[in-house]
N, C-alpha and C positions, 0 to 999 in steps of 0.2 A: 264507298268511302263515307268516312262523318263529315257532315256540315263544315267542321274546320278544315278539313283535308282542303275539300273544294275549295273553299279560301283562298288557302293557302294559294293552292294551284293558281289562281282563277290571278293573284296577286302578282304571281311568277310572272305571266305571260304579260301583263300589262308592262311589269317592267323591263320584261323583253323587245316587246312591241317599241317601248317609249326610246328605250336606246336606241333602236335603230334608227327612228326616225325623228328624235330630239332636237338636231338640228350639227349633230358632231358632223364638221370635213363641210357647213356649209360653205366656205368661202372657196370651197374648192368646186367647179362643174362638173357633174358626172357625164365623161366621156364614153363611161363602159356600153351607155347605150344609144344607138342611134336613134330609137324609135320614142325618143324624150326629148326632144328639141324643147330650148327654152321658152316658156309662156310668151315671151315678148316677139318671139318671132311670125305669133299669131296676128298679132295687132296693128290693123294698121296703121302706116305714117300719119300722124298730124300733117296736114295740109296739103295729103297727095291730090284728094279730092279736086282741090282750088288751084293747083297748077298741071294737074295732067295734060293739059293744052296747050302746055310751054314746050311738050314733048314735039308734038307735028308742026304747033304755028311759030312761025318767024318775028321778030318783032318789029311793031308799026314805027316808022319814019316819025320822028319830030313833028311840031308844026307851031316853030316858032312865030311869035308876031313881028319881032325884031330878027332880024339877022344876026346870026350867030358873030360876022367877023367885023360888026361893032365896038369899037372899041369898051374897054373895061373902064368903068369910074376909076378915080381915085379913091375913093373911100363909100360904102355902103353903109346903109343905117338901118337898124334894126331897133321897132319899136316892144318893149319888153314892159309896161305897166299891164294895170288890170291883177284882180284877184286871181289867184291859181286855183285849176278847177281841175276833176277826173279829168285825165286824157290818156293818149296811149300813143306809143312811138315804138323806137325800136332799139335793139340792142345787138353783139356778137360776141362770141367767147373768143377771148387771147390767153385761156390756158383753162384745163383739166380740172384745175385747182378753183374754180370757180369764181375767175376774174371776166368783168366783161365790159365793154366801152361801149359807150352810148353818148349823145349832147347833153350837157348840163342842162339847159331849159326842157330836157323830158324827165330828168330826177330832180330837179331841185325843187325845197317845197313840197313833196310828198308826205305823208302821212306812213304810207306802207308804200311800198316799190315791190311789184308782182312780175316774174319773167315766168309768160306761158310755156305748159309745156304740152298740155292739151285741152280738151273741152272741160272747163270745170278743174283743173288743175296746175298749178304752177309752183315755183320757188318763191320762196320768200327772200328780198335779199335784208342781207344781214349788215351791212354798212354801205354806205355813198358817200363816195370824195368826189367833192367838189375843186373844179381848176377855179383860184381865184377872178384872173385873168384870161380864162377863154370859153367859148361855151363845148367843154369838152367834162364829161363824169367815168367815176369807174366804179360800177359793180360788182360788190360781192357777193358772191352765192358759196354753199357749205361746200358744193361740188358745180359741177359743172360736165358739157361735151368737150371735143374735142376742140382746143384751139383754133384757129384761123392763124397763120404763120404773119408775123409784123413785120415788116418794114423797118430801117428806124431813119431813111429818106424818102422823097419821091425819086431820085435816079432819074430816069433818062424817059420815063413812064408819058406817052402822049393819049394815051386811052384810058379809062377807067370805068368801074361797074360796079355802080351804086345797089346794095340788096337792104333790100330789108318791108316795110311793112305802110305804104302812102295810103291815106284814106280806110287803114285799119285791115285792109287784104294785101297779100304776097306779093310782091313787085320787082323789078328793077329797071336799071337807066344804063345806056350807054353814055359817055360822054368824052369828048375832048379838049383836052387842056389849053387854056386859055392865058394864064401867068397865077401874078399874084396881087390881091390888093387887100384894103384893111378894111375889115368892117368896125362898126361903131356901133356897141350896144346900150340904147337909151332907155335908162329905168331907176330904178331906187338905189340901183350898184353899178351904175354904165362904169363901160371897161371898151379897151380897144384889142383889138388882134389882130394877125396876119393869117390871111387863108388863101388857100387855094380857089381859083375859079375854074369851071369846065362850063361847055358848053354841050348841052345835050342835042345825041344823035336818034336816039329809038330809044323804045320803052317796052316792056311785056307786062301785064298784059295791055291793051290799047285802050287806056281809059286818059283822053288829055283832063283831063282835070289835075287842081291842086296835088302837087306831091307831099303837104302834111302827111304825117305818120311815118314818112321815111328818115326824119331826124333820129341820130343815132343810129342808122344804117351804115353799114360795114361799106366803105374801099375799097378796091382792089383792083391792080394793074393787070395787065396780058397775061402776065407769070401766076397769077391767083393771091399774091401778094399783100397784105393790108398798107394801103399807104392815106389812107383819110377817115373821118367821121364827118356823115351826111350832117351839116349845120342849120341850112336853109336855103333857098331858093327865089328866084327871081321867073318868075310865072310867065311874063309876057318877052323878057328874052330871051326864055328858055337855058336860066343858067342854076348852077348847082355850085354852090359853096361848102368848102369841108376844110376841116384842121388839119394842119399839117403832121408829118411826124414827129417833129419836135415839139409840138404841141403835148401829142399824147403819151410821150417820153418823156415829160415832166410829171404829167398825172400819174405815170408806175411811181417815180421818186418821192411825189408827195406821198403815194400810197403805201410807200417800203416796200414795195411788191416787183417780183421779178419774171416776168414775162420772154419765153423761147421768141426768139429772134428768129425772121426767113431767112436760109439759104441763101449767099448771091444767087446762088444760079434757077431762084424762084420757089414758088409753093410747089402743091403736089398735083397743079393743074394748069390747064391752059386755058385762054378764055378767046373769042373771037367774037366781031359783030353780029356772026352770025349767029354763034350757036352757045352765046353766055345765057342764056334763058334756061340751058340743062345744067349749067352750071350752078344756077343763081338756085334751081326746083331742089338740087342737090342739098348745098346748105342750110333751107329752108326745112327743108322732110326733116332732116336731124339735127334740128334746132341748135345749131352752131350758130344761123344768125333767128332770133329770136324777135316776138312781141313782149312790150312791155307794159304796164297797168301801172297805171300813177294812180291813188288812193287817197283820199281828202279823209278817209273817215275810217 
């Protein structure tokens, strides 16, 4: 053949080659073969590492200072001055579409708002509505995992299980419901609210220290249920205050945004004191409830 022939040829094939694999039919998986399982199912979980141990061990009993069936104040105060500085709390997806709840005092004041999704990577979110009146926020991301089914009361709910992220690693709380009282948040915007109180039973893993980092941790009753946002805590009675659902049912309204509502007859799981730890490792591996990076800079 002459020099051009080859070319020629040499031309063909590349555009043979390129067609095939250009990228035409990617949104579709190829089924045809089995021996091509997708990249990702190489990889392991974000944070199997850190709760493999919720697998075997049980979770440690409370060990309040105060007695749990103390009576509840009237009113709680929360002191909210001081410069905003990096920190990190937690968040959960309430849909697909890249909606997700968390506390107001872990987004507000950000610079850039980061929901991990592993070592070195995360979402950027792209707007934060702020509840004027509660410490409740909602995050947007472009996409998102699968929702956590909402609530849109507490019902008849005596137990709940707090997930999400205290002192910056994987956690959760048992606890049991105590009523309702109003906290009082004092700072440059004090505001009032009504929240939920529980009283905590156990915890995974068994660090008693401070619960920081768990604000913005996902609720949820027996049924798997979302019925609150982790607010803040009370260290030495060992209590747990969270928004209610008509709290967070404001925050969709403010936000125009429309959120899959649960089932009466519950989520897509059950949860117990014994064995909400495989529960809690579950949502946690597939970043349904998530860490979040508040950013000054």
């Amino acid at each position: 053949m002459r020099k051009l022939d080859w070319v020629v040829v040499l031309l063909l094939v590349i555009l043979a080659v390129g067609g095939r694999y250009s990228g035409f039919g990617d949104d579709v998986p190829d089924q045809g073969n089995p021996r091509r399982p997708p990249a990702e199912m190489f990889e392991p979980q974000y944070w199997d590492q850190e709760t493999r141990d919720w697998l075997s061990q049980g979770p440690a009993k409370s060990q309040n200072e105060i007695p749990a069936r103390a009576p509840l104040p009237i009113e709680g105060i929360i002191e909210e001055g001081g410069k905003k500085a990096p920190s990190t709390g937690s968040a959960f997806s309430v849909s697909d579409e890249g909606y997700w709840l968390t506390a107001r005092h872990v987004a507000e004041g950000c610079r850039t708002t980061i929901i991990q999704w592993g070592d070195r990577k995360g979402a950027k979110v792209r707007r934060t509505v702020i509840h004027p009146k509660a410490d409740v926020a909602l995050l947007i991301t472009k996409s998102g995992p699968k929702g956590l089914p909402v609530a849109d009361r507490l019902g008849g709910a005596r137990d709940a299980y707090s997930i999400g992220f205290p002192k910056g690693q994987p956690g959760a709380v048992h606890a049991r419901y105590l009523g309702e009282m109003t906290m009082r948040h004092q700072g440059r915007r004090g505001y009032r609210e009504r929240v939920h109180a529980w009283a905590e039973r156990s915890r995974i893993p068994a660090r008693f220290t401070s619960l920081g980092g768990l604000s913005g941790g996902a609720v949820v009753d027996e049924r798997g249920r979302v019925i609150g946002v982790v607010q803040a805590e009370s260290r030495r009675r060992g209590r747990i205050m969270t928004a209610k659902p008509e709290t967070y049912a404001e925050i969709f309204q403010m936000a125009g945004v429309r959120v899959p509502r649960a089932p009466r007859t519950g989520g897509e799981t059950r949860l117990t004191a014994g064995d909400y730890p495989q529960t809690a490792r579950r949502l946690i591996t597939t970043l349904r409830v998530a860490k979040v990076h508040c950013l000054m800079s």
